[in-house]
N, C-alpha and C positions, 0 to 999 in steps of 0.2 A: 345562847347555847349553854346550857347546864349540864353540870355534873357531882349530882351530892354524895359529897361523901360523910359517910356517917364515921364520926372520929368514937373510941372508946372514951380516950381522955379528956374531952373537951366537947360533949353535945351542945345540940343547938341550943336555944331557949325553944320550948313549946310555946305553940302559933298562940296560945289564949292568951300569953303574956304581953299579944303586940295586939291591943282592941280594937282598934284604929281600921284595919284592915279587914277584908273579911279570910276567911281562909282559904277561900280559890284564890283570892286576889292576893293573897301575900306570894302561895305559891308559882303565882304565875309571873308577880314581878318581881320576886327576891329569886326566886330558883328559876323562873323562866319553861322550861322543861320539865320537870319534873323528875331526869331521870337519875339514876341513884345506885350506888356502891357498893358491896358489904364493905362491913365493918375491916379492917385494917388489919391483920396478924401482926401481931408483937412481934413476930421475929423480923420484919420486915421494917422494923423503926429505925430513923437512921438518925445518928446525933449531929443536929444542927441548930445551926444559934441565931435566933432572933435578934435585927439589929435596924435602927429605924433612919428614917433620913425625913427633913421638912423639903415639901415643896408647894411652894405658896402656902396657902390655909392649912394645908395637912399634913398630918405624920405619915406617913408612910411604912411600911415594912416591909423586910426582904429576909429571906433565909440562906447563909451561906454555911461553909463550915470552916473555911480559912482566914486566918485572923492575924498571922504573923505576914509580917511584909520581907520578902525575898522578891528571887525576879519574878518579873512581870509573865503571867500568866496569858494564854489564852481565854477567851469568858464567854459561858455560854447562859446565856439568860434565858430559863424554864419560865412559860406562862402556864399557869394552873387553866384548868377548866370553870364554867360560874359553878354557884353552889359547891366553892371546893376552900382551898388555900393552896400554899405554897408549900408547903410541911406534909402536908397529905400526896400531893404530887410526886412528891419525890418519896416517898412510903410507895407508894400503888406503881411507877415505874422501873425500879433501880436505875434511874440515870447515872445514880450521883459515881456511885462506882466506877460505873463504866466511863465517863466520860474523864473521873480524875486520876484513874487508872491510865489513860491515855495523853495527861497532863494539864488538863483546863482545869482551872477554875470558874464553878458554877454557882448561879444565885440563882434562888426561885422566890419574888417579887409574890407578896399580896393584891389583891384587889381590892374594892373595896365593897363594903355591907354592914348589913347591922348585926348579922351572926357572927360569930369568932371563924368560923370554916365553912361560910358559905359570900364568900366574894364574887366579884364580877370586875369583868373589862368593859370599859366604855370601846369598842369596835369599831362603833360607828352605826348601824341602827341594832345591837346588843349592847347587852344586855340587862337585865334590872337594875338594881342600885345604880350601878356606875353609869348608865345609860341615861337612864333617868334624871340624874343630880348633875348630868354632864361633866361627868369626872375627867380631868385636863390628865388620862393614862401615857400619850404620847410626851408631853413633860418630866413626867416619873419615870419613866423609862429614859430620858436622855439626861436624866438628874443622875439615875443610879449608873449608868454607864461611867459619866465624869467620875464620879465620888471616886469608882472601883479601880480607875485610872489614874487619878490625882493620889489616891492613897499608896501608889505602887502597886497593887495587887493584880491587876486586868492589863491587858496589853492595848489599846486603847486602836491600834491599829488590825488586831483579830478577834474581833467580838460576833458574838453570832447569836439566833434566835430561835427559840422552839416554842411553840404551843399547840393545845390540843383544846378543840373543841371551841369556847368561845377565846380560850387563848391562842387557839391558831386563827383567829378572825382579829385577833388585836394584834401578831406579830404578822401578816399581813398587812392590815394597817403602817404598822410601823415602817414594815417595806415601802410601802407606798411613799409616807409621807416623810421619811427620816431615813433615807437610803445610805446616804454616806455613812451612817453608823455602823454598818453589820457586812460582814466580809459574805455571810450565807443566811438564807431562815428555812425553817422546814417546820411543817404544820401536818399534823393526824386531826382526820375527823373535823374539819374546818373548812370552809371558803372565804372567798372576798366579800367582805361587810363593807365595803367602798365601795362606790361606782370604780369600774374596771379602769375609767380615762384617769383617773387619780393617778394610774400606775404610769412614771415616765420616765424612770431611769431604770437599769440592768438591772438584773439581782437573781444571784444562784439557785433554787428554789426547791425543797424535797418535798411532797404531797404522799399522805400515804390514808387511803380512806375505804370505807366497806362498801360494797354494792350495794350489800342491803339495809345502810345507815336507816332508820326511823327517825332521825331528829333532824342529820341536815342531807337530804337526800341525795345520792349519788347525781342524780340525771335531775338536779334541782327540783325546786316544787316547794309545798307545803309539806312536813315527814308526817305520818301517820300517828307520831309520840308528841309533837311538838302542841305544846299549852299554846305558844302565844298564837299562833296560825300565822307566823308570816311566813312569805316564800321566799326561798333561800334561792342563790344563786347555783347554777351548775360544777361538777368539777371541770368539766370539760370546757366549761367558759374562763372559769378561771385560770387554766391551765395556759391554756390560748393566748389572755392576759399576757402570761408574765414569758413566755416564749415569744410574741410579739418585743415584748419591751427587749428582749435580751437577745434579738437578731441570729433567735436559735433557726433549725432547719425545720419546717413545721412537720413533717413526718419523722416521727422518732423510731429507734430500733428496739424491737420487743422482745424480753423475755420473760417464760414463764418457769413459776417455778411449783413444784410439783407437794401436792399434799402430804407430806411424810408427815407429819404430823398423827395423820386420822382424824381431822376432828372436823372432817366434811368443808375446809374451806383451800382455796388455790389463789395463788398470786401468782399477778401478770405484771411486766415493768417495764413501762414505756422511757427510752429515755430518749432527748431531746438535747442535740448537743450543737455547738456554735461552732464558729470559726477558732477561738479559744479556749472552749469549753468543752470538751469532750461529756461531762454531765451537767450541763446549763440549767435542764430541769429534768427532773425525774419526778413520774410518779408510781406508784405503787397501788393496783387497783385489786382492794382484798376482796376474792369471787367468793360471796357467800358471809362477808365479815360484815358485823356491825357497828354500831357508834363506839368504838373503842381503842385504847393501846395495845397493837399486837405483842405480843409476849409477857403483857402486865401480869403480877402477880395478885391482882384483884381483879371478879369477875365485874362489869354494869351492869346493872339493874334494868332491865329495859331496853339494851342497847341492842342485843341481840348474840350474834358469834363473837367471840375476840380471837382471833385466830394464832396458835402457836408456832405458825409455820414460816414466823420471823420473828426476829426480836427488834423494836420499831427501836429502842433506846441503840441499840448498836447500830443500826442501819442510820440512823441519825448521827451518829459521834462519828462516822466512819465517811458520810459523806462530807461532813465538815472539817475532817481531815484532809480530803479530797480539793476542799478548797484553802488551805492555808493553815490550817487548824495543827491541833497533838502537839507532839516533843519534836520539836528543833532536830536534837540533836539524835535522836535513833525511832527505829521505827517500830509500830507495836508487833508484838510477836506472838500469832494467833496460837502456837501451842503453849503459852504458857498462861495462868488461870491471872484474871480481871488484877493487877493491882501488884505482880509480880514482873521482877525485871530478871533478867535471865545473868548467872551467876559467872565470875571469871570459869575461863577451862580448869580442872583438873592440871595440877602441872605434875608430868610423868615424872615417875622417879629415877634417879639419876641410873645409869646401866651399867653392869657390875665390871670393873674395866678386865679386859681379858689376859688371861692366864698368857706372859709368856712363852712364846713356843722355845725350848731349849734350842742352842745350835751346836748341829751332830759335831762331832769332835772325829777329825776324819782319822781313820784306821792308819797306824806307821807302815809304811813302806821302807822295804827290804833297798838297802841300796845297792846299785845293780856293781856285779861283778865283771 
């Protein structure tokens, strides 16, 4: 599953420079999809720092933005989409804000490829490069979890997973097969790239995807965008999946939420809650939305609607709240802006002490006669 984004600062190599390949064939197994981003707005750059780790044969790369060791964080691990990186993901979302506004510590993980900004997740049958070369992604990811934990910085007991697109197809995966790692995962514009029986332990789940996705089809199939033509699985199988595994109630309680927006799309949200879980699984079914981040600040190319009638980055940081996640110690406070904490009271000024009342001085009396 692809998602190119086209960076200012760092383009791809043009396809003539890789001969090897033909040009359908590059794009169909490095980008997979084909489908595509504008370009990036500079205001929308966020500063973060490149920092690698070996796991087995490879370097590896991740993007975080915290560096100093204090306590141990919450950690939320962003999977970029194919044909993307980890640097651009977090440009095209604002996660990082919001989620370190609320007290986690986040890393957005590279993939891997032969472009600088067009990486991939090995899934499980996605996507190119990593697919291909059978890239060991579930190792990398339980390498970077240690590191971020053995360094102090990640709480190693609340770690949690997001991806979109082929990275919600590899944090899936990971559910599957590395459960004890992640307290929650929530995945946009993705399904299960595993066989479903893979899935055999719990696991809290937020799904948030368009009806009328073109690459990984709502009601599964082959998407009408998709290069490679393979058929993807349903959401509604998926979903199934992980509500089977997590002994939720199979009929969940629905709300819709109504287009203020205007931009001709509606959400509907099933949720699916346990014995313990009051949101075991939630999904979010965008009516009219396409392959995309709802509330991103970049449009796709080919994806179709991205609907503004949520913001998926908050609705993600908030359900993982919901499962252990945020600040300990106070709770975030919806009237005050992304990254502010609310200030002591005013202390009243002291009250001007009151004017003595004189005491009457009683009139002499005449002594009686």
């Amino acid at each position: 599953m692809t998602i190119r984004l086209l960076s200012r600062l760092r383009p791809s190599p043009p396809l003539r420079s890789l001969p090897r390949l033909s040009r359908r064939g590059l794009m169909a197994c490095l980008l997979g999809l084909g489908l595509g981003v504008a370009a990036l707005p500079s205001a929308q750059a966020v500063d973060l720092s490149l920092k690698t780790i070996r796991v087995g044969n490879l370097s590896r790369a991740y993007f975080s933005e915290r560096t100093s060791v204090g306590e141990a964080r919450p950690l939320i691990i962003a999977l970029h989409a194919s044909g993307s990186s980890g640097s651009l993901m977090a440009r095209a979302t604002g996660l990082t804000e919001i989620a370190e506004a609320a007290g986690y510590m986040i890393a957005y993980p590279n993939g891997t490829g032969l472009a600088i900004d067009a990486r991939t997740w090995n899934s499980g049958g996605c996507c190119g490069y990593a697919q291909m070369h059978k890239v060991d992604d579930v190792a990398f990811l339980r390498a970077l979890v240690e590191k971020l934990a053995k360094d102090g910085l990640a709480d190693p007991q609340r770690v949690y997973l997001v991806g979109v697109s082929n990275g919600g197809m590899m944090a899936y995966r990971m559910a599957a097969e590395a459960p004890g790692l992640f307290k929650a995962v929530a995945v946009v514009s993705a399904v299960l790239d595993v066989p479903p029986e893979t899935v055999k332990a719990p696991m809290p789940v937020l799904h948030i995807h368009g009806s009328e996705d073109p690459f990984i089809p709502f009601l599964g199939g082959i998407g009408k965008q998709e290069v490679s033509q393979l058929p993807r699985l349903s959401v509604a199988r998926t979903i199934e999946t992980w509500v089977k595994a997590n002994g939720a109630e199979p009929r969940p309680a629905v709300t819709d939420i109504a287009d203020t927006a205007n931009d001709g799309t509606t959400i509907r949200q099933y949720t699916y809650r346990s014995k313990t879980d009051p949101q075991s699984v939630v999904l979010y079914e965008v009516k009219g939305g396409g392959h995309a981040w709802p509330g991103a600040v970049v449009p796709v190319i080919n994806g179709g609607k991205s609907s503004q009638n949520m913001d998926a980055s908050r609705t993600v940081v908030e359900f993982f709240n919901a499962h252990g996640g945020g600040r300990s110690d106070e709770a975030v406070d919806e009237n005050l802006p992304p990254g502010a904490k609310p200030l002591p009271a005013a202390t009243p000024a002291p009250a001007a002490a009151p004017t003595p009342t004189p005491t009457p001085i009683p009139a002499p009396t005449r002594p009686a006669r």
